[in-house]
C-alpha positions as CSV (number, residue, x, y, z in Angstrom):
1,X,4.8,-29.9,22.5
2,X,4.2,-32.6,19.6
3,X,1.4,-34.5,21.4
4,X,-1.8,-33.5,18.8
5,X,-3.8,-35.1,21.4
6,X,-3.9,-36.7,25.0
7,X,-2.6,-40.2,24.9
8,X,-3.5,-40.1,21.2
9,X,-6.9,-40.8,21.6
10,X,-9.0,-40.4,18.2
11,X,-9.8,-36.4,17.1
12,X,-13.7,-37.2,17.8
13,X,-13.1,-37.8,21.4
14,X,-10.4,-34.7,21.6
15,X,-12.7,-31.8,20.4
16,X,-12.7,-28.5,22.5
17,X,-17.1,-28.8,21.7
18,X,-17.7,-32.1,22.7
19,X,-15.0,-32.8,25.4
20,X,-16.4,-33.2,29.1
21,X,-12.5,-32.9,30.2
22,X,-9.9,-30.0,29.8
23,X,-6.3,-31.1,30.2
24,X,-3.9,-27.8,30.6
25,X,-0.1,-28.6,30.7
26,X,2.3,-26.1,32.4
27,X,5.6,-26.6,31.5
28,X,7.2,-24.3,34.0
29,X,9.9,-25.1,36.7
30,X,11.3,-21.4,37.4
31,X,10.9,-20.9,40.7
32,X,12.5,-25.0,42.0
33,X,14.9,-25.1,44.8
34,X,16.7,-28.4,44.3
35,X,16.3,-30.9,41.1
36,X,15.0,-28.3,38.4
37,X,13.4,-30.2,35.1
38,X,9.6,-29.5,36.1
39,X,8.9,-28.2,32.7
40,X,9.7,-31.1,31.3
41,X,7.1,-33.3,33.1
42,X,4.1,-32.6,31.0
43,X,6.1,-33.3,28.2
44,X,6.8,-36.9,29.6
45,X,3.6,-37.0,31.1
46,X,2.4,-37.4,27.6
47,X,4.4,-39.2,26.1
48,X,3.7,-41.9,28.6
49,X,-0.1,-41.4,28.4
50,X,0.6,-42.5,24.6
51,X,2.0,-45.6,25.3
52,X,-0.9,-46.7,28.1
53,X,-4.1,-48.9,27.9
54,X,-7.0,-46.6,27.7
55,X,-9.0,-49.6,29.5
56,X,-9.4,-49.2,32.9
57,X,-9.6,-52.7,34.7
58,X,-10.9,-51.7,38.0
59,X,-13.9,-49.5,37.3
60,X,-14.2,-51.6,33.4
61,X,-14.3,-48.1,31.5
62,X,-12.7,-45.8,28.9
63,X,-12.8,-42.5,30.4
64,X,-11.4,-41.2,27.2
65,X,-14.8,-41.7,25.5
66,X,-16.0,-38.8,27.8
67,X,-13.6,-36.8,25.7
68,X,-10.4,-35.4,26.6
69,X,-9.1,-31.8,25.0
70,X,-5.3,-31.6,25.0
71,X,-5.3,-27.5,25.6
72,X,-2.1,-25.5,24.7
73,X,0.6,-25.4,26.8
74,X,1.3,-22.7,29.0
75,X,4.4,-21.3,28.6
76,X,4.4,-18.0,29.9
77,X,7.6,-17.5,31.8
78,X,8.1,-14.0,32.6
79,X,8.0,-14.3,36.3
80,X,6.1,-16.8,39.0
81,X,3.7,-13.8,39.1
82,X,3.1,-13.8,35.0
83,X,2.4,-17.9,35.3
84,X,0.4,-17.9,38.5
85,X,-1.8,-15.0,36.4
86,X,-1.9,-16.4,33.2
87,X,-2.6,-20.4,34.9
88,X,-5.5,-18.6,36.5
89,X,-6.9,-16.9,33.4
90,X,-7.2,-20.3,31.0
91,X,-8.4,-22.6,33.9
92,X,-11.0,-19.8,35.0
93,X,-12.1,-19.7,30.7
94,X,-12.5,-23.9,31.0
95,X,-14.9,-24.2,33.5
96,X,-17.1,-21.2,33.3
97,X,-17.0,-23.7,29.6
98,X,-18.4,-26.2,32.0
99,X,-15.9,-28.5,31.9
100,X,-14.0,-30.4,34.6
101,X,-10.9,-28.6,34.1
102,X,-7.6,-30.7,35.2
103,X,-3.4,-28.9,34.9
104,X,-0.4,-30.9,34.4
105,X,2.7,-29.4,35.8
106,X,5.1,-28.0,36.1
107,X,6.5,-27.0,39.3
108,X,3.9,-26.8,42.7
109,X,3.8,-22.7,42.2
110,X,1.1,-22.8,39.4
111,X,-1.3,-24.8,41.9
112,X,-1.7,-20.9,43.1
113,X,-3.4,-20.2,39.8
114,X,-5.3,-23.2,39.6
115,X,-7.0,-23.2,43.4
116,X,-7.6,-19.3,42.8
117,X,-9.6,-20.3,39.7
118,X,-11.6,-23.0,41.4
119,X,-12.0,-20.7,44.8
120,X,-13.8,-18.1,42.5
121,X,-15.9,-20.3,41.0
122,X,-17.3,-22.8,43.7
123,X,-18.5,-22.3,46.9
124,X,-17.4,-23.6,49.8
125,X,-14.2,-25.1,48.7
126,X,-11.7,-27.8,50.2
127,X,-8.6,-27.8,48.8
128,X,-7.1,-31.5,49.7
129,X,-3.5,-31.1,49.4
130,X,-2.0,-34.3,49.0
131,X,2.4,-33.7,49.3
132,X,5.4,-33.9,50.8
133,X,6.3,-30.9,51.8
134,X,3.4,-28.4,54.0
135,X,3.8,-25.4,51.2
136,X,2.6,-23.1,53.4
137,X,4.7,-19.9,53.2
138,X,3.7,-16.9,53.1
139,X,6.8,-15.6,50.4
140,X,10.0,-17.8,49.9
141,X,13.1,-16.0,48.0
142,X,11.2,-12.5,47.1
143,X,7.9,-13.7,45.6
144,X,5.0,-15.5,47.1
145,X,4.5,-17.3,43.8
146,X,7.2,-20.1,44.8
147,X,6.5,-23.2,45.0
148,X,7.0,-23.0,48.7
149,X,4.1,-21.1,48.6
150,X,2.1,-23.2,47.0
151,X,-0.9,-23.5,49.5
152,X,-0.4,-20.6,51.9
153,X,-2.7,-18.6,49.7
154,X,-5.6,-21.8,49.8
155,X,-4.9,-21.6,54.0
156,X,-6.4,-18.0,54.4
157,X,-9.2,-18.4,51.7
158,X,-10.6,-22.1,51.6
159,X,-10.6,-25.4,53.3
160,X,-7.4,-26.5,53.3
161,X,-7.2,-30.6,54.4
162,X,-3.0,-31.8,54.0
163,X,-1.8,-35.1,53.6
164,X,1.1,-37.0,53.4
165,X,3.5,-33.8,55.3
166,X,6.5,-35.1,56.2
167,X,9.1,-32.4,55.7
168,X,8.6,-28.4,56.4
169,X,10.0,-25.4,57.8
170,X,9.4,-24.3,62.1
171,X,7.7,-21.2,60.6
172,X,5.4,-23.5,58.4
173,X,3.6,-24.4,62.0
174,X,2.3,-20.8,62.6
175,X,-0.1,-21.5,59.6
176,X,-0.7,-24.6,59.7
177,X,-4.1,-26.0,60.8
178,X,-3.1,-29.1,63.2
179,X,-6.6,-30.4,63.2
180,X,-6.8,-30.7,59.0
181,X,-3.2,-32.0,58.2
182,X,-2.0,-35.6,58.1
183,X,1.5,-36.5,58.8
184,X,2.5,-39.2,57.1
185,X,4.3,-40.9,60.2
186,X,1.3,-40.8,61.7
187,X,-0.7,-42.2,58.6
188,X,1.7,-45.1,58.8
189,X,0.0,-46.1,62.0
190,X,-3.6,-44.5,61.7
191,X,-6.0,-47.7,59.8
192,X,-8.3,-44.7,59.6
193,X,-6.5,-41.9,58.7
194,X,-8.2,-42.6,55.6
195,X,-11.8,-41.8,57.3
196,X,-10.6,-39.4,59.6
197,X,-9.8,-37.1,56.3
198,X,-13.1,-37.7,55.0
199,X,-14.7,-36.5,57.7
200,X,-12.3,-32.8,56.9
201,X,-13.6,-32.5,53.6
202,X,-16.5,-29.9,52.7
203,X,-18.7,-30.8,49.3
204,X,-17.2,-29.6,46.9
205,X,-13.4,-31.2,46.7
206,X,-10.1,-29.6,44.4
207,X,-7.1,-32.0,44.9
208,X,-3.6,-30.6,44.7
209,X,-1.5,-33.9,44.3
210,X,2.5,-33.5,44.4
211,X,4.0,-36.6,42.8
212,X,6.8,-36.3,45.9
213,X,3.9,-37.4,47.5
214,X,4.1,-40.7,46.4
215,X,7.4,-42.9,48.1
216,X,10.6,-42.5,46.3
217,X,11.1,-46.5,45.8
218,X,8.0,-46.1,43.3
219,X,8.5,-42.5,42.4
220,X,11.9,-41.4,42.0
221,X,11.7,-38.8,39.3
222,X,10.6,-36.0,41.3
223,X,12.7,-32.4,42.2
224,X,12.4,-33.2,46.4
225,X,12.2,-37.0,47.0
226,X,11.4,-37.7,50.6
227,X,11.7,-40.9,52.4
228,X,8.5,-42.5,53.6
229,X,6.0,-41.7,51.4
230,X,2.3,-43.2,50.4
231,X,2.4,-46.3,47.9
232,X,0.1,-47.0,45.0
233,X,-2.7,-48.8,46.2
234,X,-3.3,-46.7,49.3
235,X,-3.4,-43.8,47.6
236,X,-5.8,-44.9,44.7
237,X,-8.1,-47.0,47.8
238,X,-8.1,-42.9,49.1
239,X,-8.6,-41.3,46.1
240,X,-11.9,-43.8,45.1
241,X,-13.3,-42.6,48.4
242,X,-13.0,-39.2,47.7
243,X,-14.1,-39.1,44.4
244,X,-17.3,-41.3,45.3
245,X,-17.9,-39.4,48.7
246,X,-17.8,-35.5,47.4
247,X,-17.9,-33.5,44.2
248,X,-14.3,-33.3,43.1
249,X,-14.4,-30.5,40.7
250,X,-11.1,-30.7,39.4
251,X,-7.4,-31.4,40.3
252,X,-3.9,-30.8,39.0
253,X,-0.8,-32.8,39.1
254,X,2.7,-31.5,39.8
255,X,6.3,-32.2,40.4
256,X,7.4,-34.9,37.8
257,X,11.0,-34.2,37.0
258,X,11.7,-36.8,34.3
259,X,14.7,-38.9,33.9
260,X,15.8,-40.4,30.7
261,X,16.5,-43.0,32.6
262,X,13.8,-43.8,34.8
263,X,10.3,-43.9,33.2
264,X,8.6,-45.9,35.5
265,X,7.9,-42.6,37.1
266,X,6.5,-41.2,34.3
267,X,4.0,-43.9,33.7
268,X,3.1,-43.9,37.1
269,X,1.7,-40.1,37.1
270,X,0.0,-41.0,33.6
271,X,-1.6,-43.9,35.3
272,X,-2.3,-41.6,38.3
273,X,-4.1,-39.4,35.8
274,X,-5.8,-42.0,34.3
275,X,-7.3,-43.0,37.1
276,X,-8.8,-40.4,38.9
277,X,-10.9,-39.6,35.8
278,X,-12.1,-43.3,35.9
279,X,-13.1,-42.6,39.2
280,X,-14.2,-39.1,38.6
281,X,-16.4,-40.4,35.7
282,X,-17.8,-43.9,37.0
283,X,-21.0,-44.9,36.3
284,X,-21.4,-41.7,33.2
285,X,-22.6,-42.7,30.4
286,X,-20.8,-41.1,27.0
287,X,-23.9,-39.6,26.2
288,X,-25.0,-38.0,29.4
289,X,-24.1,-33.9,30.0
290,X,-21.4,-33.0,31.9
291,X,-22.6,-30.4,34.3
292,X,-19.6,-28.7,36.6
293,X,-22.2,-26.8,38.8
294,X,-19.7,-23.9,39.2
295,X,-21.3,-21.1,40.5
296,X,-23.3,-18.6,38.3
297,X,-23.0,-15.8,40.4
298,X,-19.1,-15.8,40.9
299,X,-18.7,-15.5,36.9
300,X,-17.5,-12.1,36.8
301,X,-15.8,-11.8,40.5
302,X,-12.2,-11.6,41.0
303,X,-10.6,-11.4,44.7
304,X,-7.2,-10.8,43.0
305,X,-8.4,-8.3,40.6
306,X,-6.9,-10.2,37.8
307,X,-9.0,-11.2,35.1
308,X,-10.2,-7.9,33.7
309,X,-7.8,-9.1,30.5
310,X,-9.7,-11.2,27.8
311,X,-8.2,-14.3,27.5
């Protein structure tokens, strides 16, 4: 990538040392069904970050001054197995650096890297899912890296809370927790879905957003478009409430599928971004110590028996 750093902020608020915030991008799309170009999202993703304001009018900050470290890409490609693993390793080495690690994607698959991460290192965790499509199977075409698979792994070891579901597969409802997912034609007639979700979430809070979450007619540029979707303003009033409400401790962003000629999409996810560290970082002051309150004791256990390799 030719980004030196995110949204070219200066170098003294990009440094690994003094950065409260890891930004990872995953430029992989090698498991998609439909529209491939994932692995070119982060790539827009920054681009557009370049061009934004770096003052945020609602919350009257600039998050950036928390410090934002652009890490390498990932661009391990051998197979969905190789990315999950390798997605897991560097997110794992970033917070046990205590920082609040954020991924860029990329197709959904390398969310299985990034929850697995956060699972080992905080207790108690809700995953809150926000999508599409439910992502619940247990393997889809040989592997159950896929990005059909995205969260069937987060079902059987954390919290799992969904919103936004509107498409999936009849087999999808054998896993599927009914009591913790949010349809969005239900949402669209539900004034407090919003609460309702709250009330689902556990303390500590990783959020898995999928672009295709967002409705088409603001978010075309995505590699499954499905009618119906949440709009801006809903989602950010959501995402305030969650960020003010529990610990998030980190989240990824997936699915943009750029279009050379459509980059209102792009900007949208950079804005997205954007904001959910405003949120995430409201009320910090520059000077005060990030502190990710990961879990000591989890430092050196592996469920998956996949981080004996030094990174």
């Amino acid at each position: 990538m030719s980004t030196k750093t995110y949204a070219g902020i200066p170098q003294k608020y990009a440094a690994l040392e003094t950065s409260k915030i890891v930004l990872i991008p995953v430029p992989y799309d090698g498991t998609s069904t439909w529209q491939k170009g994932a692995d070119k999202g982060p790539e827009a993703f920054l681009h557009a970050s370049e061009n934004m304001e770096l003052y945020d009018i609602e919350t009257e900050t600039e998050v950036y001054k928390q410090g934002i470290y652009l890490s390498e890409p990932i661009t391990e490609n051998a197979s969905p197995e190789a990315v999950v693993k390798a997605v897991h390793k560097k997110t794992k080495d970033y917070i046990l650096r205590n920082k609040f690690v954020t991924v860029f994607g990329g197709e959904h698959s390398i969310s299985i890297g990034t929850i697995r991460a956060f699972n080992e290192c905080f207790d108690d965790l809700t995953v809150l899912h926000i999508d599409a499509h439910a992502d619940l199977r247990k393997e889809y075409e040989g592997s159950s890296c896929n990005h059909a698979c995205a969260v069937y792994e987060a079902s059987q070891t954390t919290n799992l809370v969904q919103v936004g579901i509107r498409s999936m597969d009849v087999a999808e409802t054998t896993v599927m927790d009914r009591e913790k997912t949010w349809f969005a034609h239900e949402m669209a007639t539900d004034e407090y879905w919003m609460d309702n979700v709250m009330e689902a979430l556990g303390e500590n809070v990783f959020i898995t957003f999928d672009l295709d979450a967002f409705d088409p007619s603001i978010l075309p540029s995505t590699g499954t478009p499905e009618p119906g979707g949440l709009f801006f303003y809903e989602t950010l009033e959501f995402l305030k409430q969650v960020f003010a409400e529990r610990n998030v401790v980190g989240f990824d962003i997936v699915e943009l599928c750029p279009n050379p000629e459509e980059k209102s999409s792009d900007f949208l996810a950079a804005k997205l971004y954007y904001k959910m560290l405003s949120y995430k970082f409201e009320g910090t002051e520059q000077e005060d110590e990030f502190e990710s309150n990961f879990t000591d004791s989890k430092k050196g256990i592996s469920k998956f028996n996949n981080t004996e390799d030094e990174y």
